[in-house]
RODO-2510 file (C-alpha; in nm, 4 decimals, decimal comma):
residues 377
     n   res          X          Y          Z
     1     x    -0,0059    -2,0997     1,0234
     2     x     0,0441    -2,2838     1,3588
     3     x    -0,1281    -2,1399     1,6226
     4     x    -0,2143    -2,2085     1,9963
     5     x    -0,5801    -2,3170     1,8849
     6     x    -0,4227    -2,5344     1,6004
     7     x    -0,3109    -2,5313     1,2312
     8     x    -0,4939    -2,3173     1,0337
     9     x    -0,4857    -2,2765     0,6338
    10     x    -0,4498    -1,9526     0,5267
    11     x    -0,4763    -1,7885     0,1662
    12     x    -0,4939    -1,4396     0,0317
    13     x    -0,7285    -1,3257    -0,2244
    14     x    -0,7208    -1,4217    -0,5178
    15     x    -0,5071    -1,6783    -0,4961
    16     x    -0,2132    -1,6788    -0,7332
    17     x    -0,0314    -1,9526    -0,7310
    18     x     0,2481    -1,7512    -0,8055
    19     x     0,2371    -1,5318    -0,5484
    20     x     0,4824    -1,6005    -0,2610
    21     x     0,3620    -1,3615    -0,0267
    22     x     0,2186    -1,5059     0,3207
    23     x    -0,1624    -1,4308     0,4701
    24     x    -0,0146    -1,3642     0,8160
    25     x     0,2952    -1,2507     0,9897
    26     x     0,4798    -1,2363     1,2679
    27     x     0,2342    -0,9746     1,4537
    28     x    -0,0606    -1,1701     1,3822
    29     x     0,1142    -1,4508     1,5624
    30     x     0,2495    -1,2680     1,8546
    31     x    -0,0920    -1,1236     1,9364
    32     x    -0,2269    -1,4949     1,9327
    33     x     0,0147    -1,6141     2,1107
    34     x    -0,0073    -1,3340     2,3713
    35     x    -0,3658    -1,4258     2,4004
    36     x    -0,2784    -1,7642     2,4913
    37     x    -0,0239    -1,7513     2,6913
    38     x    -0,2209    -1,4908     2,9214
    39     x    -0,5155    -1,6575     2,9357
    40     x    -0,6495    -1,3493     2,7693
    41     x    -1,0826    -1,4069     2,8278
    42     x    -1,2151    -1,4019     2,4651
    43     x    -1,5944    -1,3554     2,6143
    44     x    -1,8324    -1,1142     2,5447
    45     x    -1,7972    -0,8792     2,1713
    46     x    -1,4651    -0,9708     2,0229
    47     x    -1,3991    -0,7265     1,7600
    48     x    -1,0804    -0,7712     1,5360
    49     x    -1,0184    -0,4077     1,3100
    50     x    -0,7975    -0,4380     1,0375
    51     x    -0,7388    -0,7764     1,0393
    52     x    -0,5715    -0,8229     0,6800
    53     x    -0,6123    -1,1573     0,5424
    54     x    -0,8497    -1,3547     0,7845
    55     x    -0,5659    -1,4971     0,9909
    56     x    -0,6900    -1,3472     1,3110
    57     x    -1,0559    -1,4462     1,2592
    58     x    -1,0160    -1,7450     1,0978
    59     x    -0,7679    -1,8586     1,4196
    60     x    -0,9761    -1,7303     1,7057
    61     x    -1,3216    -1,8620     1,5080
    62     x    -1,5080    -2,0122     1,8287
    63     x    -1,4996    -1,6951     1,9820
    64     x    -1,7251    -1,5660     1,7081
    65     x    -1,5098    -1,2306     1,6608
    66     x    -1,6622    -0,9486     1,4142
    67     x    -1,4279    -0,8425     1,1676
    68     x    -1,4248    -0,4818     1,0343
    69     x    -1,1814    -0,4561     0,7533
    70     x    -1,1426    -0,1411     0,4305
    71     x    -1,0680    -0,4195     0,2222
    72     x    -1,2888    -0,6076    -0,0413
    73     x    -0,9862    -0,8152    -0,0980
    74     x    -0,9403    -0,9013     0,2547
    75     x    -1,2506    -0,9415     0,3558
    76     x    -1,2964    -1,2414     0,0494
    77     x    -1,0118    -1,4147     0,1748
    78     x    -1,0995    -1,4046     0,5416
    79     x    -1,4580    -1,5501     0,3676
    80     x    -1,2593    -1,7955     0,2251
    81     x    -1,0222    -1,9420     0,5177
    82     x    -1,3037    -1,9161     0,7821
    83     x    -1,4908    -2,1861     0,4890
    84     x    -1,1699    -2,4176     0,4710
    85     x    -1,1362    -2,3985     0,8495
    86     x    -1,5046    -2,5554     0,8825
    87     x    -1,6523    -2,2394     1,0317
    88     x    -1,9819    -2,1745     0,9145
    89     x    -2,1241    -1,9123     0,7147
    90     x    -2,2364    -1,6170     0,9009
    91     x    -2,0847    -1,7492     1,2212
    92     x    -1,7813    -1,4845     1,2089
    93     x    -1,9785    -1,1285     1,0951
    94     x    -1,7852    -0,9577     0,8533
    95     x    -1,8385    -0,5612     0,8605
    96     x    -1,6505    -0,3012     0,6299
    97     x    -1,5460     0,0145     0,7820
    98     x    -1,8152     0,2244     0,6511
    99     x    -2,0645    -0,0424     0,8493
   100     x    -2,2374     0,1002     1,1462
   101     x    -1,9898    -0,0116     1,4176
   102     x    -2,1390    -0,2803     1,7370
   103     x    -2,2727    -0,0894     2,0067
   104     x    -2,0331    -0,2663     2,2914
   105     x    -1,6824    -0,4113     2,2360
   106     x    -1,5619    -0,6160     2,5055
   107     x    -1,2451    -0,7268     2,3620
   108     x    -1,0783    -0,4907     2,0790
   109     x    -0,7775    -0,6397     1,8975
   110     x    -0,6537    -0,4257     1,6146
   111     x    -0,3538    -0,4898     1,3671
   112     x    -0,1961    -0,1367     1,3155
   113     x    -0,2994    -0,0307     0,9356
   114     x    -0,0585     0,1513     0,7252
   115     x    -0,2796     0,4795     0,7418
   116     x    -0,2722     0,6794     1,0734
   117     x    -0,5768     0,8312     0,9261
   118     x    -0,7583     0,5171     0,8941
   119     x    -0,6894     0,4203     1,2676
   120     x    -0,8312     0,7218     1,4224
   121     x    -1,1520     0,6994     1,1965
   122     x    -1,2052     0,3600     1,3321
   123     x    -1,1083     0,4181     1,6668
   124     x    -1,3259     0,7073     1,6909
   125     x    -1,5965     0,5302     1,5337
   126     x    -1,5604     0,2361     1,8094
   127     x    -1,4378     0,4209     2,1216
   128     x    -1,8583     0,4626     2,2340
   129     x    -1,8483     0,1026     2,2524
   130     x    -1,5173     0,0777     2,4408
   131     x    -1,6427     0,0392     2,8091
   132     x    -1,3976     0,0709     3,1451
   133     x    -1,3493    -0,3191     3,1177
   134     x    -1,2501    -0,3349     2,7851
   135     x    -0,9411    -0,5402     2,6950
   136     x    -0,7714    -0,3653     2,4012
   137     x    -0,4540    -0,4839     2,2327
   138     x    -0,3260    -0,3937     1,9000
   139     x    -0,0028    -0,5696     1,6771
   140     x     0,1789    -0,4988     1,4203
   141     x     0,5380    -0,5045     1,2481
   142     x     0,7664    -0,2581     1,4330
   143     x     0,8548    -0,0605     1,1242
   144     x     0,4343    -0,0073     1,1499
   145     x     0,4451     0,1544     1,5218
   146     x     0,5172     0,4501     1,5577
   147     x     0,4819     0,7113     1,8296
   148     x     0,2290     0,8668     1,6596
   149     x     0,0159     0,5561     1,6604
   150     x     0,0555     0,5085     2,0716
   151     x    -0,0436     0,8568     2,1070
   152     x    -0,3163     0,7936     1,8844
   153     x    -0,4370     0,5363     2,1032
   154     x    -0,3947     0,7276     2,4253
   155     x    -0,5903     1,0468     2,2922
   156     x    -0,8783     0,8637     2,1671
   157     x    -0,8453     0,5504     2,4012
   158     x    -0,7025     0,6022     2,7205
   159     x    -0,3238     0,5240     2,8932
   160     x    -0,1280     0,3376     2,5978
   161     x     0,2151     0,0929     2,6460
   162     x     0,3883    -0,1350     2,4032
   163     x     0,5753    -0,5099     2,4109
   164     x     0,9314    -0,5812     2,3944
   165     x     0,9730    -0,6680     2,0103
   166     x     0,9710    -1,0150     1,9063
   167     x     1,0113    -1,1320     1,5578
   168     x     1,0402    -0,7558     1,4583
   169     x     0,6818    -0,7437     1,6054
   170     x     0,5429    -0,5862     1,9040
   171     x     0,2448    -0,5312     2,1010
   172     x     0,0306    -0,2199     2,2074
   173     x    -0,1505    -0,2200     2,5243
   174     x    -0,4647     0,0281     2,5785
   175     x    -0,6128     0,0161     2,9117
   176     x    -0,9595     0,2379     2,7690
   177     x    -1,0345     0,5264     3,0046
   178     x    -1,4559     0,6506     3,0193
   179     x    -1,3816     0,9773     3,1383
   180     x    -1,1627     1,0830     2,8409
   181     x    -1,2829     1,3738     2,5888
   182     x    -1,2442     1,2522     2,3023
   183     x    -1,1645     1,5032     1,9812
   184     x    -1,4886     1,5112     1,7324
   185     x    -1,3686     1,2425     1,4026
   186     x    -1,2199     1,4911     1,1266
   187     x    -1,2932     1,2564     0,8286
   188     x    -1,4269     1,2797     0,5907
   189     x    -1,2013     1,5743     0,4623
   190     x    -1,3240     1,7581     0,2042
   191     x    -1,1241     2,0225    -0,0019
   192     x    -1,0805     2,2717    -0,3413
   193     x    -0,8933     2,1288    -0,6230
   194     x    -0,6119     2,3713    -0,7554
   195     x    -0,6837     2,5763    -1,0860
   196     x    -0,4821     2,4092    -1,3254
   197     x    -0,6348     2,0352    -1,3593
   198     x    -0,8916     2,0302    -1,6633
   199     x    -1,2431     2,0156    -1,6171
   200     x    -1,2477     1,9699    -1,2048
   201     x    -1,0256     2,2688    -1,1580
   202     x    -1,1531     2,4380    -0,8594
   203     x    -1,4480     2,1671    -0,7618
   204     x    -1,4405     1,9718    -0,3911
   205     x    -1,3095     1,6723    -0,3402
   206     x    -1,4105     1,4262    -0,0601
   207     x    -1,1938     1,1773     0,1118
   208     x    -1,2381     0,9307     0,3470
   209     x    -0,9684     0,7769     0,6320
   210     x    -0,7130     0,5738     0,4655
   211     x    -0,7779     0,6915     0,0728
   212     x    -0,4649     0,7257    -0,1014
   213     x    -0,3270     1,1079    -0,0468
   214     x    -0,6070     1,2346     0,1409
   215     x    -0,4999     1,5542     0,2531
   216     x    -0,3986     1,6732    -0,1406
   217     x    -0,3819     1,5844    -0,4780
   218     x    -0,1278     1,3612    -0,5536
   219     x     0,1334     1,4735    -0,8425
   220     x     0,0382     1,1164    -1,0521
   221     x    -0,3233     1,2521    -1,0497
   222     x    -0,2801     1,5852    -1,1414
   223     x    -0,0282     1,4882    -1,4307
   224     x    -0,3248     1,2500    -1,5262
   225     x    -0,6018     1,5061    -1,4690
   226     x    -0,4092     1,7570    -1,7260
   227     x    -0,4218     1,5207    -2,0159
   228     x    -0,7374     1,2947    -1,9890
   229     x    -0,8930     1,2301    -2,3472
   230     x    -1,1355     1,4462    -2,4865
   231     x    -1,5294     1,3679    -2,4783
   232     x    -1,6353     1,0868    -2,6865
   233     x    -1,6582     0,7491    -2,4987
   234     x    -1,9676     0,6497    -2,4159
   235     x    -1,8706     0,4249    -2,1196
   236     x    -1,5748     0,4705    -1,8955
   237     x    -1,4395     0,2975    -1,6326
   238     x    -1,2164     0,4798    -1,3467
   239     x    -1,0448     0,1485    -1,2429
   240     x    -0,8642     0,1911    -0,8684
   241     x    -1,0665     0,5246    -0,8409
   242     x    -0,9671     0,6543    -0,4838
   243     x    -1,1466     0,9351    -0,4019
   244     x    -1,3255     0,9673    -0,7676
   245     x    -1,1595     1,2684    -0,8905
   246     x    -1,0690     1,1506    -1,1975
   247     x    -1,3713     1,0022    -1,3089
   248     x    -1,5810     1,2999    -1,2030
   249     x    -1,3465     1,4788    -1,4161
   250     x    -1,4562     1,2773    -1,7326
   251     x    -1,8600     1,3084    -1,5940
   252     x    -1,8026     1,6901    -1,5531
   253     x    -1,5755     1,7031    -1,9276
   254     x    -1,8740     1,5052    -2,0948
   255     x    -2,1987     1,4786    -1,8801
   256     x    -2,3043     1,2106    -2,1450
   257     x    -2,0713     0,9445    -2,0536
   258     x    -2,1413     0,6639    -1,8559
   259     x    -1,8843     0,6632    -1,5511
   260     x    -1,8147     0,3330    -1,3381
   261     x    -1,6270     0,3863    -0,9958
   262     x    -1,4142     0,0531    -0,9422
   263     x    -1,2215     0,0306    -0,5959
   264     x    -1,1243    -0,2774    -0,3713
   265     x    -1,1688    -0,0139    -0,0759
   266     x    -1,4853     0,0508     0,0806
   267     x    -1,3407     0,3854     0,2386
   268     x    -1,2657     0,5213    -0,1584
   269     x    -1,5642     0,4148    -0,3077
   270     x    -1,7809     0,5812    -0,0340
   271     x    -1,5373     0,9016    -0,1394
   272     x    -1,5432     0,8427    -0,4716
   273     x    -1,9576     0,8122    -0,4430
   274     x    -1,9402     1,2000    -0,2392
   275     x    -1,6946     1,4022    -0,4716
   276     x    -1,9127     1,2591    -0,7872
   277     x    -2,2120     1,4084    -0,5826
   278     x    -2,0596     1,7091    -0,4178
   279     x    -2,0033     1,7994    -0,7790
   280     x    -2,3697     1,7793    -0,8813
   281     x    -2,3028     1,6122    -1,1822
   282     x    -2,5691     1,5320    -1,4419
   283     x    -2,4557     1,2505    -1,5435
   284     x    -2,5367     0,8786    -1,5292
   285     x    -2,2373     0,6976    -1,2859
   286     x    -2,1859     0,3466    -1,1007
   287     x    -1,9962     0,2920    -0,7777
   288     x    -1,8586    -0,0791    -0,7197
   289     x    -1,6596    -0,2107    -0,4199
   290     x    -1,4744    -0,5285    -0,5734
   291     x    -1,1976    -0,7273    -0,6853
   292     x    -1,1121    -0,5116    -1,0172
   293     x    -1,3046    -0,5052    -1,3532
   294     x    -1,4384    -0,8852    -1,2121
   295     x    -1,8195    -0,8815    -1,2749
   296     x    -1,8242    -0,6546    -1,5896
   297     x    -1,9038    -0,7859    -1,8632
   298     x    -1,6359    -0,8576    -2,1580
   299     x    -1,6718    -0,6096    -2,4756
   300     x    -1,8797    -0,3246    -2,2727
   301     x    -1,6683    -0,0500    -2,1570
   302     x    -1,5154     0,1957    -2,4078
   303     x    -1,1969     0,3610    -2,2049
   304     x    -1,0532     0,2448    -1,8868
   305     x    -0,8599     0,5026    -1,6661
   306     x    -0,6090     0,3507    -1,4074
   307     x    -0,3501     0,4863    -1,1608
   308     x    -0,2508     0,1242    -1,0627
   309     x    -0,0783     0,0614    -0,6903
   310     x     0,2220    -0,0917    -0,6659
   311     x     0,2442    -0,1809    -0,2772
   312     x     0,0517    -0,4779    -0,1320
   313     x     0,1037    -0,3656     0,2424
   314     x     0,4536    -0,3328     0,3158
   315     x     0,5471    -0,5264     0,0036
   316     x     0,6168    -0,4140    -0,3478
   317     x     0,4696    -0,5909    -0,6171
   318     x     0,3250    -0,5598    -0,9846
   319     x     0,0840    -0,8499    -0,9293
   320     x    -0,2265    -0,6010    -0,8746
   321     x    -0,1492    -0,3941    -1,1796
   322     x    -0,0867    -0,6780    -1,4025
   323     x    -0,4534    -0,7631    -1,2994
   324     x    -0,5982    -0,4892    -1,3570
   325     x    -0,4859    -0,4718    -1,7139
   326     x    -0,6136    -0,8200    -1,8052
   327     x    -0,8979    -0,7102    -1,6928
   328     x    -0,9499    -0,3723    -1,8784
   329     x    -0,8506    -0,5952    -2,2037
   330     x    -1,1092    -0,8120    -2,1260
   331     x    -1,3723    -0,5532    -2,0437
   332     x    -1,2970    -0,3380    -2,3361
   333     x    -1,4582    -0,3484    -2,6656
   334     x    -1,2353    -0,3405    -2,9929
   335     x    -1,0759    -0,0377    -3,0485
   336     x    -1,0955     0,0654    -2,6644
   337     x    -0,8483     0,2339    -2,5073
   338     x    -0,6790     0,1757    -2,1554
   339     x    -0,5128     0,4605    -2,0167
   340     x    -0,2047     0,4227    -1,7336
   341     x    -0,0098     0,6750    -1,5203
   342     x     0,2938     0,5205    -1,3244
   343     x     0,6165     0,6306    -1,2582
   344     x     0,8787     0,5850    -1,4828
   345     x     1,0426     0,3584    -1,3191
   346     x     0,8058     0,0355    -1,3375
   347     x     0,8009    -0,0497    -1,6946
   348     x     0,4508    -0,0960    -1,7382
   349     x     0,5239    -0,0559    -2,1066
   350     x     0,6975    -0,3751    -2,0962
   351     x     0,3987    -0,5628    -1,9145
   352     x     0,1316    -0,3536    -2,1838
   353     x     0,2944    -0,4730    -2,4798
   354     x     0,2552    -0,8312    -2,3472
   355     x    -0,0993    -0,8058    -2,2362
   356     x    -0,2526    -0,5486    -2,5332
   357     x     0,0428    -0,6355    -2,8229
   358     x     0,0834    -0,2278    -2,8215
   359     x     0,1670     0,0402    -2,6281
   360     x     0,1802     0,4589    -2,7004
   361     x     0,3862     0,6775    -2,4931
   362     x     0,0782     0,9938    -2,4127
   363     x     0,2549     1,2335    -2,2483
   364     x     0,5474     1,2512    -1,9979
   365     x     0,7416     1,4306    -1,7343
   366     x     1,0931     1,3333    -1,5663
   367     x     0,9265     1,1268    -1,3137
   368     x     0,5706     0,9459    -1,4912
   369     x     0,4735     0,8622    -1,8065
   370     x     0,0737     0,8425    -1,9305
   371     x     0,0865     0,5434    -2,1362
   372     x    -0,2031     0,4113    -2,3891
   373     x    -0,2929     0,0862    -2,4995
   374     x    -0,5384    -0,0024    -2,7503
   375     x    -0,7698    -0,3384    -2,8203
   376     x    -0,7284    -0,4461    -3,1538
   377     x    -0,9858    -0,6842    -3,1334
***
């Protein structure tokens, strides 16, 4: 990625050779270039939210910015590029959004994330540290900015304007205001479960900002949540586990087994971590932010549970679910069980069959299918 301080070399993480998808894009280089061009002063806190890949921190380095990212994934590759760029360790700070936020932000540049919800946790979490003098600026794809997100910015902010488009990328300008009352920060959201979904019929649920479908259930869920497998596994993995309502289902179905939360999002494991406990259950249960099943150990884990995503940002792609099923095969012991929901429409049989050698069709419904594979050794 060129940039006005340079070249830089950027990856995403883990790298996959096969992957063809970019680290940055065309908002990450308008905002640098905007920067440049007006001489914006980089002094002071520099605070970069939601920077996806590293490409913002790892370009704008010697102005020792702070991160704050959701993502595990993203926050390893911006590890990564800052290391291949020469910057040294500890040199950029690297926070996660459920860090306690820096107590004065001089300069705030944020690249829009897909959640709404997301951006006005963080930007209620930050806006004590936003001062009069603050420059704020945020970027993203057009398609991402929306009038929604400038009024977002504006209630919690102050005055908000955007660019002229460039690339299919624009611009948001924030010009913070001190005497603004701000609303009180509605997350986390916490609600009842509907009676018809097994054992966690009826129980609370806690969600985050930015956790997949936090206002409700989603359907893939609740199709999942009505046929889980019965008790008898003694260790269980809910791999991807959003807010945790599926593997608090299996704690609450068999307080004996031994749940472990897997999520590359901080914001979802810190839910996930909540509902388990807002359920009191007695149970014994582990709560991971990572990359996957990566760090468990091969031949320990009896059933894996996984509503895979099939969106990396804006773009589609199998490359994350195809991951996370080498890794279940890996983790699971012979005669282990993975267990998939997707819609219909993505074949995962096809990419099961390849990974496990087998594939059963569970249960179905004209848009998903709960699909089983098995490790035969």
């Amino acid at each position: 990625m060129t940039t006005p301080w340079g070249e830089v070399e950027l990856s995403r993480f883990p790298e996959d050779p096969r992957d063809r998808l970019r680290a940055w894009d065309a908002s990450d280089a308008y905002l640098l270039r905007h920067l440049a061009e007006e001489r914006v002063p980089l002094t002071g806190r520099v605070v970069v939210l939601g920077d996806r890949w590293g490409a913002l921190a790892t370009a704008l380095a010697e102005h020792r910015p702070s991160q704050i990212t959701d993502s595990f994934l993203g926050q390893e590759a911006t590890r990564a590029n800052l290391a291949r760029a020469g910057v040294e360790p500890g040199a950029v700070p690297l926070l996660t959004t459920q860090d306690r936020p820096p107590e004065r932000v001089d300069v705030l540049l944020v690249r829009v994330p897909k959640s709404l919800a997301l951006l006005e946790d963080q930007l209620l979490r930050l806006a004590p540290a936003v001062h009069a003098g603050t420059v704020v600026i945020g970027t993203g794809m057009v398609k991402e900015i929306h009038t929604s997100t400038l009024r977002l910015f504006e209630r919690i902010l102050g005055p908000t304007r955007t660019s002229l488009a460039r690339q299919k990328a624009r611009l948001i300008f924030c010009t913070p205001d001190p005497a603004l009352r701000r609303p009180a920060n509605p997350w986390p959201h916490v609600y009842d479960l509907q009676d018809d979904v097994g054992a966690i019929s009826g129980r609370p649920v806690v969600n985050h900002a930015g956790v997949f479908c936090a206002e409700r259930l989603d359907i893939g869920t609740r199709f999942l949540l009505r046929h889980l497998p019965g008790p008898g596994p003694a260790r269980v993995v809910d791999l991807g586990c959003g807010n945790g309502v599926v593997g608090t289902a299996v704690a609450l179905a068999d307080p004996a087994a031994e749940v472990l939360f897997v999520d590359e999002s901080f914001q979802a494991v810190a839910s996930a971590e909540a509902t388990y406990k807002a359920n009191g259950v007695p149970g014994h249960a582990e709560f991971r932010v990572g990359d996957g099943l990566t760090g468990v150990a091969p031949d320990s884990v009896d059933l894996v549970l996984n509503n895979p995503p099939f969106h990396s940002h804006q773009a589609t792609t199998d490359a994350t679910a195809r991951r996370m099923f080498s890794g279940a095969r890996r983790v699971l012991r012979a005669g282990g069980e993975l267990w998939v929901i997707g819609n219909r429409h993505l074949g995962y049989h096809v990419t099961l069959k390849r990974i496990f050698g087998n594939c059963e069709l569970v249960a179905s419904d004209p848009k998903f299918v709960l699909l089983k594979a098995v490790k035969r050794g």
